[in-house]
C-alpha positions as CSV (number, residue, x, y, z in Angstrom):
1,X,112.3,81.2,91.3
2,X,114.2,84.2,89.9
3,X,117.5,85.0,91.1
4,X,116.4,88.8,91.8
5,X,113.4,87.2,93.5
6,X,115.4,85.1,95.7
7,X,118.5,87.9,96.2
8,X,116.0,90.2,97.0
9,X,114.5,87.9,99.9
10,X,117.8,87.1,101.4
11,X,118.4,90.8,101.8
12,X,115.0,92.0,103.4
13,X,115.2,88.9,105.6
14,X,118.9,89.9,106.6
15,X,117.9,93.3,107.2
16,X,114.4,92.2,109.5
17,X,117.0,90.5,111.4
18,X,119.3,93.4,112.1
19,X,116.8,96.2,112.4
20,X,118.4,98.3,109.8
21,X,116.8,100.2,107.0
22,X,117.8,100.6,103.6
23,X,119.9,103.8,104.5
24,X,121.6,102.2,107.1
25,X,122.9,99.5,105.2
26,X,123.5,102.2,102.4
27,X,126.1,103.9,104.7
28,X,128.0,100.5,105.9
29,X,128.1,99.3,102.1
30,X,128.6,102.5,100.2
31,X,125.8,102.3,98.0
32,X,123.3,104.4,97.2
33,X,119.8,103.7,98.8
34,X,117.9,103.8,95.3
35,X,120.7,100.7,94.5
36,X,119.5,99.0,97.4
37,X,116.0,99.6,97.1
38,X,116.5,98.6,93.6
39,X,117.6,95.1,94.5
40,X,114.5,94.6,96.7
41,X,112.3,95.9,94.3
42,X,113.7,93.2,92.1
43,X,114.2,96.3,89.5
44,X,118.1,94.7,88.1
45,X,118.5,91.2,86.7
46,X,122.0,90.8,87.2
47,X,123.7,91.9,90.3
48,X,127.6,92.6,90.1
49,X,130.0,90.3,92.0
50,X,131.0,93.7,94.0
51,X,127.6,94.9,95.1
52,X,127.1,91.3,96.4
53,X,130.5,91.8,98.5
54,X,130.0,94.7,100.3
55,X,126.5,93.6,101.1
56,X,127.9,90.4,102.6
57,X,130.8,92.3,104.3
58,X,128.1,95.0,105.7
59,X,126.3,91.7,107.5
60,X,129.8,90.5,108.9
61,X,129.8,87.5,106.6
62,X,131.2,86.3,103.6
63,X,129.4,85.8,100.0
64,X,129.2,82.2,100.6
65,X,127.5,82.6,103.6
66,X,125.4,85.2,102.2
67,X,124.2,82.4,99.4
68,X,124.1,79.6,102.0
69,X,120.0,78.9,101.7
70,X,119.0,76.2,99.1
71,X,116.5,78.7,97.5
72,X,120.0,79.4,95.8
73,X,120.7,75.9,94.6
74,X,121.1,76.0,90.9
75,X,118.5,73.4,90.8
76,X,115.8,75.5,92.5
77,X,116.9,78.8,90.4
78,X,115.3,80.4,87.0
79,X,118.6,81.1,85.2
80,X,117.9,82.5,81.2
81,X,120.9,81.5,79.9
């Protein structure tokens, strides 16, 4: 699966679990909502290290526990290289 794909999953699933909406999360992170709805929308290929940060810090959890799901697993990941 495509690592867009599979980022944009994580996210949707985190936010289902909180009850917030794309705004919401856009005022805890600091980025815009069209950013945001961007990563769901699986619009961006690459995501930067930094977006992926204050996403993890807006759940109260770090990036490895953000990436903590096997769909993640290099293995199990579409990677061009």
């Amino acid at each position: 699966m495509e690592l867009k794909i599979v980022l944009a999953e994580r996210l949707n699933n985190l936010l289902k679990k909180k009850g917030w909406s794309t705004y919401k999360l856009s005022r805890k992170t600091g980025l815009t909502p069209y950013t945001l709805q961007g990563i769901l929308a699986c619009r961006y290929d690459d995501i930067k290290l930094k977006t992926l940060i204050l996403i993890s810090h807006a759940f109260d959890m770090s990036v490895s526990e953000f990436l903590n799901d096997e769909k993640f697993l290099y293995n199990n990941l579409k990677i061009d290289k």
